[in-house]
Every structure is written in C-alpha cells, then in structure tokens.
C-alpha positions as CSV (number, residue, x, y, z in Angstrom):
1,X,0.0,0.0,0.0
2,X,1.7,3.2,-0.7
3,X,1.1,6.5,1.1
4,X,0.1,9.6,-0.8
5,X,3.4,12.0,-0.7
6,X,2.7,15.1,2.1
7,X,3.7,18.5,0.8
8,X,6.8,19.3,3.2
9,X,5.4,23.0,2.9
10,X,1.4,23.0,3.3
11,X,1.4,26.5,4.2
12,X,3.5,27.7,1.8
13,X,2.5,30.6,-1.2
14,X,4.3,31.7,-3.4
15,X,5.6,35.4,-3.0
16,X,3.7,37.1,-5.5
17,X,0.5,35.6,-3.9
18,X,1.7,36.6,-0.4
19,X,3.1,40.3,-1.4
20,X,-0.7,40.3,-3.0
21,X,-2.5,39.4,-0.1
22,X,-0.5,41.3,2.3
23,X,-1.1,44.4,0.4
24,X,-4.5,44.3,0.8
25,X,-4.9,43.5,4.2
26,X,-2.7,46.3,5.0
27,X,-4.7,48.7,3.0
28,X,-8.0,46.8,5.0
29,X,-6.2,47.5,8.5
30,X,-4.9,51.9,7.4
31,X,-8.4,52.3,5.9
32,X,-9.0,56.1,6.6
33,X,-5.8,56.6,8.8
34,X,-7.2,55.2,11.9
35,X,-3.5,54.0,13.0
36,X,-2.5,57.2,13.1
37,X,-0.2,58.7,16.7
38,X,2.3,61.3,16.3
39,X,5.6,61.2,17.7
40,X,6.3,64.4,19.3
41,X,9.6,64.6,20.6
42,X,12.9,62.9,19.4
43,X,12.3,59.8,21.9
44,X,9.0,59.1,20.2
45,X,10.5,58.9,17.1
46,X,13.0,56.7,18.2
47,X,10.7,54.0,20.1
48,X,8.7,53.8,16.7
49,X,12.1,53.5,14.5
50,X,13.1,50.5,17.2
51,X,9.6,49.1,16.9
52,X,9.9,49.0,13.1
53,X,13.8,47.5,13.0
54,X,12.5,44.9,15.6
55,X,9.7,43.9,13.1
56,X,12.0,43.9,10.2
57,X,14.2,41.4,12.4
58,X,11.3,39.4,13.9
59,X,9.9,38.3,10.1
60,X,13.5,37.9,8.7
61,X,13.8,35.5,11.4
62,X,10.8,33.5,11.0
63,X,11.7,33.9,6.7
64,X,15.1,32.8,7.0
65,X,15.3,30.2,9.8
66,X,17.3,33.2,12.0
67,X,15.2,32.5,15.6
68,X,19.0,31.8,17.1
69,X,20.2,35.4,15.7
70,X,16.7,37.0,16.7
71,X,16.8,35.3,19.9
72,X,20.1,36.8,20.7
73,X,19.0,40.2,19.6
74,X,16.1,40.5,22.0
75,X,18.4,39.1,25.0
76,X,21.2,41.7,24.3
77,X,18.3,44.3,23.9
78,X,15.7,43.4,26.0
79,X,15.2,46.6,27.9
80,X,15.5,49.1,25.5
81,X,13.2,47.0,23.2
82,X,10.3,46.7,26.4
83,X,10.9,50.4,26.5
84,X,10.2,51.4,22.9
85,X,7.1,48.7,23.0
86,X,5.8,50.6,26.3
87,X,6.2,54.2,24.8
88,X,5.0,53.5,21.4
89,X,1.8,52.0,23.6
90,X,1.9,55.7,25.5
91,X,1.6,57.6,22.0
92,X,-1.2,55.3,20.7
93,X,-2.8,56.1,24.8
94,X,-2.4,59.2,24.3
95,X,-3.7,60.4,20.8
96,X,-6.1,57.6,21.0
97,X,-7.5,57.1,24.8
98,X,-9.7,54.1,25.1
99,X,-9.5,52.5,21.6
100,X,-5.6,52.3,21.8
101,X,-5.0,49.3,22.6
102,X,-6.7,47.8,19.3
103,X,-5.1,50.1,17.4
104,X,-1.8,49.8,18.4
105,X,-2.2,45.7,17.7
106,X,-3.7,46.7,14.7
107,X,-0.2,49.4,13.8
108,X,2.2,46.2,14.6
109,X,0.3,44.1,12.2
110,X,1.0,46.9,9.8
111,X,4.4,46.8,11.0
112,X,4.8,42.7,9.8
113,X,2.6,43.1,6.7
114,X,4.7,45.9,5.9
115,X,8.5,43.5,6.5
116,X,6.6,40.5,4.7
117,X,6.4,43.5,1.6
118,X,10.0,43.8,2.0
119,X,10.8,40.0,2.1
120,X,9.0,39.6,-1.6
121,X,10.2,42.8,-2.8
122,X,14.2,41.7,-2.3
123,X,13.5,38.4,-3.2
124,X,16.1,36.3,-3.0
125,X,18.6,38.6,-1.2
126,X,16.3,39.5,1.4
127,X,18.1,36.5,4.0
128,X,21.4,38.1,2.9
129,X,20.5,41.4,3.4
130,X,19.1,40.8,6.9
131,X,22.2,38.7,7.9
132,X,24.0,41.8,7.7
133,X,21.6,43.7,9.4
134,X,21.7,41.2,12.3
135,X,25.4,41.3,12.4
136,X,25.1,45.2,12.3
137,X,22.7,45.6,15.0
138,X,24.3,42.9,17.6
139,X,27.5,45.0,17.6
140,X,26.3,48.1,18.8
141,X,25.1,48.7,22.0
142,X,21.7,49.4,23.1
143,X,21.8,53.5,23.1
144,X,24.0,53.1,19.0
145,X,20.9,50.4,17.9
146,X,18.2,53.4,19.1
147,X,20.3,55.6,16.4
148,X,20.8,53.0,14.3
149,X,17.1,52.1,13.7
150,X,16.7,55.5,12.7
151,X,19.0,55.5,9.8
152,X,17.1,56.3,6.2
153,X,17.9,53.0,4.9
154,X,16.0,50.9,7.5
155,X,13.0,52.4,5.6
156,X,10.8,53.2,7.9
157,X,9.4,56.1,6.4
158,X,7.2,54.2,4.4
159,X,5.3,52.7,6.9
160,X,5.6,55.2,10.4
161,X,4.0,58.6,10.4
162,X,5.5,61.7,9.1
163,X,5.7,63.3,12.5
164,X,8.1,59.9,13.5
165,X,10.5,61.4,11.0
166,X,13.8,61.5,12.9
167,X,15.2,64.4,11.4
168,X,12.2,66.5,11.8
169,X,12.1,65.2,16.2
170,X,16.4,66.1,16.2
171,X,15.0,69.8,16.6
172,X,13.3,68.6,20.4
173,X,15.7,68.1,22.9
174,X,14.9,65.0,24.7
C-alpha cells in the first residue's frame, strides 16, 4: 500500500501571492488613517524606529530560519526594546484614549505586513540582506541600535507617520 506524498510546505504561497494578499490587508487594516499617533519629541521617534527594526528582524527571522540570531537580539536588547514597545503603547494612549489598545495591535500588524512586503520585494537577497543587518545591529550597544534604527535606509518612512520622522524630532531636545 503506498502512502500519498505530504507536501513538506502545506502552508506555503508563493511570493507574489503573499506580497498580493498582504497588500490588501494592509490597505484593509490603514483604511481612513485610523493608525495614526504622532511622535512628538525625538524619543518618540526613536521607540517607533526601534519598533519597526524589531519587526523587520522578527519576520526575517521567522523567513530565514534566524530565531537563534533573533533570539540573541532581544536578549542583548531586552530593555531598550520593552521600552520602545511601552512608549510607542503611550503615543497610541495618548492620541487615542480608550481604543488604543486595538489600534496599536492593529499598527504592529501593519508593522509585519509591511516587513513581509519587504521579504517579496528583495526576493532572493532579502536573508542576505538581513544577515547583515543582524550582524550590524548585535555590535552596537543598546543606546548606538536606538540611532541605528533610525537610519534612512531601514526604511521606515514608508510605513511610520511623518511626524516619527527622525530628522524632523532632532530639533526637540529630549
């Protein structure tokens, strides 16, 4: 009797199919701007920037078999990353009162669907590209990662709000 062959990958889509539906949930989950906060001083800015660069490294890591790398990242960083997670909650709080807490869920899911964009869009030289950036962001310390995640190319003007731009918060002393 033979046994009908299991697809080793069930789950699996192919990229254009993901990149598609990712899209459009993301444009289902920004409809009218409701995950909007603004950051309003340079350490606003920053939490979101760190909250972005954690994203990008959470998804590479699930993409590219790097949970030992990621894992190592959020040890070395652990309390700077609880702190940008507990002010980037404060800014949703605050601009948003008692329908904050859906919303910010609702801005991190933005935050994946947005890396998963990224993963399809490099393609095949997204793992490489996110190797360096893990070998990048495990040398500095946690105060030179904070600066670090707000460097243009980590490309997190597309998805955080204009006000979280970190040249715009340099002018507010913190």
């Amino acid at each position: 009797m033979q046994h009908a062959r299991r697809d080793p990958k069930p789950w699996s889509i192919g990229p254009r199919r993901l990149a598609a539906g990712l899209a459009a949930l993301a444009l289902v989950l920004d409809a009218g701007g409701a995950l909007a906060f603004e950051c309003r001083s340079a350490q606003d800015a920053e939490a979101a920037h760190l909250r972005w660069l954690q994203t990008q490294m959470m998804v590479a890591a699930l993409s590219c078999q790097g949970s030992v790398a990621y894992n190592e990242f959020v040890r070395k960083n652990q309390t700077t990353l609880d702190w940008s997670v507990a002010r980037v909650n404060q800014m949703f709080a605050r601009d948003h009162g008692a329908g904050a807490a859906a919303l910010y869920n609702s801005f991190n899911t933005k935050l994946a669907n947005e890396a998963a964009v990224e993963r399809t869009r490099l393609d095949r030289n997204y793992c490489r590209v996110f190797e360096l950036v893990y070998g990048e962001a495990l040398q500095r310390s946690s105060t030179e990662l904070v600066l670090y995640s707000t460097e243009p190319q980590r490309g997190a003007a597309s998805v955080l709000p204009a006000t979280c731009s970190y040249e715009a918060s340099l002018v507010q002393k913190r």
